[in-house]
KOLZAKE-906476 format. One record per residue (C-alpha): residue number from 0; chain; z, y, x; residue in one letter. Coordinates in nm, 4 decimals, decimal comma. Example, Ala and Ser with C-alpha at 12.3 -4.5 7.8 and 13.67 -1.06 7.14 Angstrom:
<recs>
<rec n="0" chain="A" z="0,7800" y="-0,4500" x="1,2300" res="A"/>
<rec n="1" chain="A" z="0,7140" y="-0,1060" x="1,3670" res="S"/>
</recs>
This chain:
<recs>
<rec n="0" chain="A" z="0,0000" y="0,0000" x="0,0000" res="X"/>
<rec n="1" chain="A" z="0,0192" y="0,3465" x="0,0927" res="X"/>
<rec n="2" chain="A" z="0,2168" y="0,4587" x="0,3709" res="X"/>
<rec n="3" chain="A" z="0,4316" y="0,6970" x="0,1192" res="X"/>
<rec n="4" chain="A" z="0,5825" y="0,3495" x="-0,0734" res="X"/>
<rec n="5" chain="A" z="0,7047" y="0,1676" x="0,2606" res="X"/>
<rec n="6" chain="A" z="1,0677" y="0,1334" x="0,1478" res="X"/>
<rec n="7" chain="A" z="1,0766" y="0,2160" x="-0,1345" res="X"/>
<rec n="8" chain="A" z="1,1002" y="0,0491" x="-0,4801" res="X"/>
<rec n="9" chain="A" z="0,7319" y="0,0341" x="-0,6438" res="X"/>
<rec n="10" chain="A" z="0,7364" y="0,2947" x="-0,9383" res="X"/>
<rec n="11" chain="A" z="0,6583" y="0,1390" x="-1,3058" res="X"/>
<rec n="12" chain="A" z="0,3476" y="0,3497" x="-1,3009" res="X"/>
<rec n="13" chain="A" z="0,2256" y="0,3782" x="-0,9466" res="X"/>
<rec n="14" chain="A" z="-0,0524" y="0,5911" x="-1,0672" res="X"/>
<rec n="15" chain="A" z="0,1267" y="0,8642" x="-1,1489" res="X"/>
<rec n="16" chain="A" z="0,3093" y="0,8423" x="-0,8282" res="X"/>
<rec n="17" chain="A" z="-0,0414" y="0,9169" x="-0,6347" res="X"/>
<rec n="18" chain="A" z="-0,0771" y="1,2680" x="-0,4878" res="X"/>
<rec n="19" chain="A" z="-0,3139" y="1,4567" x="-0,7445" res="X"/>
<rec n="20" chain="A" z="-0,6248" y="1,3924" x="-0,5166" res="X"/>
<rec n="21" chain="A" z="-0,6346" y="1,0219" x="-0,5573" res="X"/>
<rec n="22" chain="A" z="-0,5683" y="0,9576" x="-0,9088" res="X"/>
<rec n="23" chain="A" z="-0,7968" y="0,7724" x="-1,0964" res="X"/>
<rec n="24" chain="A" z="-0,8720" y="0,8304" x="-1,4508" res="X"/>
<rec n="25" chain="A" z="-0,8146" y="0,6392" x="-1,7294" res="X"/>
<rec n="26" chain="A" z="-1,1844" y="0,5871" x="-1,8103" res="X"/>
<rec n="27" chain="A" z="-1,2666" y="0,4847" x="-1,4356" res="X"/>
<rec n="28" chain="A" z="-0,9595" y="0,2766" x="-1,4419" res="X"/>
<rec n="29" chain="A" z="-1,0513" y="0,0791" x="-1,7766" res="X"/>
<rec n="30" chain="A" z="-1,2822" y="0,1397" x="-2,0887" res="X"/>
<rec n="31" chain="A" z="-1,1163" y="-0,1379" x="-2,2655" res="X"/>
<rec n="32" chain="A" z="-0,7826" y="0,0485" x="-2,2218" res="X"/>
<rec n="33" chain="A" z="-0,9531" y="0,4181" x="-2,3465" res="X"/>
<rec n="34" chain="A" z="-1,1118" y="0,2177" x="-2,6206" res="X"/>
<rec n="35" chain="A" z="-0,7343" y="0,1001" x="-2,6707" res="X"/>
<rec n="36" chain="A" z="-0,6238" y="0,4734" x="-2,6491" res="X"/>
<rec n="37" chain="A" z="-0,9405" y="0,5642" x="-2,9052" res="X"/>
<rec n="38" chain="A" z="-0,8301" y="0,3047" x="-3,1768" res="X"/>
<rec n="39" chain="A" z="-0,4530" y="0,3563" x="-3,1393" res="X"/>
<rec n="40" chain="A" z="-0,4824" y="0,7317" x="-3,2050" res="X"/>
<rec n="41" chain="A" z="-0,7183" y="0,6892" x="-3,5160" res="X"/>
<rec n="42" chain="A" z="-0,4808" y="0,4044" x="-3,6736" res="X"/>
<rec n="43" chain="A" z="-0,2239" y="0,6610" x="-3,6314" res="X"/>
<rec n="44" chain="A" z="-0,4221" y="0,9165" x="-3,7933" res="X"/>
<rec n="45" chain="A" z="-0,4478" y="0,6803" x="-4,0885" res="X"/>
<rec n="46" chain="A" z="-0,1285" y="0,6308" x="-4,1209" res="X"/>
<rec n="47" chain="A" z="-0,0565" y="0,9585" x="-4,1747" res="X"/>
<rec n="48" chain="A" z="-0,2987" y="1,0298" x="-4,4049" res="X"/>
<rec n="49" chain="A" z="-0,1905" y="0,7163" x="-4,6066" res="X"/>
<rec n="50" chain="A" z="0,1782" y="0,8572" x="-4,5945" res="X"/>
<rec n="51" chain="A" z="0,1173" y="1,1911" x="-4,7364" res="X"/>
<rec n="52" chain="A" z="-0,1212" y="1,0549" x="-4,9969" res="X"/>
<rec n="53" chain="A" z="0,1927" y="0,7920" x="-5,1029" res="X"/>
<rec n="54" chain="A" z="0,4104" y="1,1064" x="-5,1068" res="X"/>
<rec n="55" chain="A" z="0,1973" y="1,3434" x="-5,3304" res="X"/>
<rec n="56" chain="A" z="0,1169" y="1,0655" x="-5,5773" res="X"/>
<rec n="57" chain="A" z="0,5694" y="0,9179" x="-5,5622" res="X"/>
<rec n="58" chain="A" z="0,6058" y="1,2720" x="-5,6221" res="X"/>
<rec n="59" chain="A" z="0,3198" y="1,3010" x="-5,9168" res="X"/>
<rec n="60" chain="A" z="0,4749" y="1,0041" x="-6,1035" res="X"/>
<rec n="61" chain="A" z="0,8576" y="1,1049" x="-6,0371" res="X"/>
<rec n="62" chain="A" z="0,7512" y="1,4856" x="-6,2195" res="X"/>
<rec n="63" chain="A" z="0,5696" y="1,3202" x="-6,5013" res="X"/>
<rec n="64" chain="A" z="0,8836" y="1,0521" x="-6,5479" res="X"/>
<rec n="65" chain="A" z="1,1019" y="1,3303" x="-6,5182" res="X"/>
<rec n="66" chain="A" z="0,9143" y="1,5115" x="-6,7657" res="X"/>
<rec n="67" chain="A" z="0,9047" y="1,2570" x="-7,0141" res="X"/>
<rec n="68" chain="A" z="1,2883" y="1,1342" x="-6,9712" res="X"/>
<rec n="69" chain="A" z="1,4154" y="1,4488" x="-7,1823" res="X"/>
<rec n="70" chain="A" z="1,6691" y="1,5992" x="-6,9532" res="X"/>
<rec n="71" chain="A" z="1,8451" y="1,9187" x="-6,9504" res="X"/>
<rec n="72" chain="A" z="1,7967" y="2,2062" x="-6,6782" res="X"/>
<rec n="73" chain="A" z="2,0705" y="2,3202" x="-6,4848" res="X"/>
<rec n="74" chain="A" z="2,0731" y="2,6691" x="-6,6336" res="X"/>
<rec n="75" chain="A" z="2,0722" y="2,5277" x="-6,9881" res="X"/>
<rec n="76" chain="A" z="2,3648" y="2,2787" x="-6,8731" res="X"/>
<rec n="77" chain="A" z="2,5302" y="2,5988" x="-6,7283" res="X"/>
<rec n="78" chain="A" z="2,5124" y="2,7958" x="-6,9844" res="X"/>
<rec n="79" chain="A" z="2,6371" y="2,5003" x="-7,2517" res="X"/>
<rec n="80" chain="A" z="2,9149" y="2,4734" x="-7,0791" res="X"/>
<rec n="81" chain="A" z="2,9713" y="2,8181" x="-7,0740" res="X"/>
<rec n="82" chain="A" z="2,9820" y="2,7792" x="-7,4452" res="X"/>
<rec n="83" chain="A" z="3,2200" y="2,4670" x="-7,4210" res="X"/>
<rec n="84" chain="A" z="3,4752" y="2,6871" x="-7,2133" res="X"/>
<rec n="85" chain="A" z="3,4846" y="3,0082" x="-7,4662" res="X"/>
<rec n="86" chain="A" z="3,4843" y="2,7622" x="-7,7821" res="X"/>
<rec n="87" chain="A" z="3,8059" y="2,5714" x="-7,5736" res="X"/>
<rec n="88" chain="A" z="3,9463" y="2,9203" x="-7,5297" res="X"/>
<rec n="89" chain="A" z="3,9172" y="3,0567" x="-7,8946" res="X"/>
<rec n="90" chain="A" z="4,0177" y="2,7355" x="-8,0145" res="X"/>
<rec n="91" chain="A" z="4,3423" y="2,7983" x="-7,8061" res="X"/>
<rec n="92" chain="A" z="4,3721" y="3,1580" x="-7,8943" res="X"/>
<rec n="93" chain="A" z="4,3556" y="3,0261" x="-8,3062" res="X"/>
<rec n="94" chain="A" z="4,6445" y="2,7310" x="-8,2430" res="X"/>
<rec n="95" chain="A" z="4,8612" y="3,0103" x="-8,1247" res="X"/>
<rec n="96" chain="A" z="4,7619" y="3,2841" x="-8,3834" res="X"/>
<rec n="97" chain="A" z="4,7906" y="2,9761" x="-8,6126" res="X"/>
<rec n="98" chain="A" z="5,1725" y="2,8668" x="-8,4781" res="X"/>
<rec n="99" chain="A" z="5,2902" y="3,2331" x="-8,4769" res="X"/>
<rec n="100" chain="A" z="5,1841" y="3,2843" x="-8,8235" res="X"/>
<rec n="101" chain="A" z="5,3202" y="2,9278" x="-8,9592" res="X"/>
<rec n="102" chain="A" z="5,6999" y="3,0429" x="-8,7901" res="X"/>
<rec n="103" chain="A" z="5,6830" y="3,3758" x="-8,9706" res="X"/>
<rec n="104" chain="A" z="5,6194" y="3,1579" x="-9,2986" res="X"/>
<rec n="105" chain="A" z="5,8367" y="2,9063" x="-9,2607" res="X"/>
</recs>
């Protein structure tokens, strides 16, 4: 090997231990590895093209169910409760009124 390795451990991937000037490209070093390279990057093209085409139509058919299910928005939740809280509160403020009055009668 070159005079730079004696001694020393051979590196995983000696080509990128070469000084600049004798690297060898990946298409001199192997076509069937940049055909490799070629296919590996389209399949993962693919891939993400099939994943955002799953997530637009998950997300199509989770609107629609959600349409169709016949739930409640938050703000009309909110603002039922709301409701619930000052009916609670009057219904309080009447027992009292209601207790108050019955003592004075009785």
């Amino acid at each position: 090997g070159p005079r730079w390795l004696i001694g020393r451990r051979r590196p995983m991937f000696p080509e990128t231990c070469l000084p600049f000037s004798e690297r060898r490209t990946m298409q001199s070093r192997s076509p069937f590895l940049d055909d490799l390279s070629k296919l590996m990057t389209s399949a993962a093209g693919v891939a993400q093209g099939a994943r955002a085409e799953a997530e637009t139509a998950f997300r199509g058919m989770l609107e629609r169910w959600l349409s169709e299910a016949n739930l409640v928005t938050r703000e009309e939740f909110d603002a039922v409760r709301e409701m619930a809280v000052k009916a609670r509160e009057e219904n309080e403020a009447l027992k009292a009124r209601l207790a108050a009055l019955e003592a004075r009668i009785g």
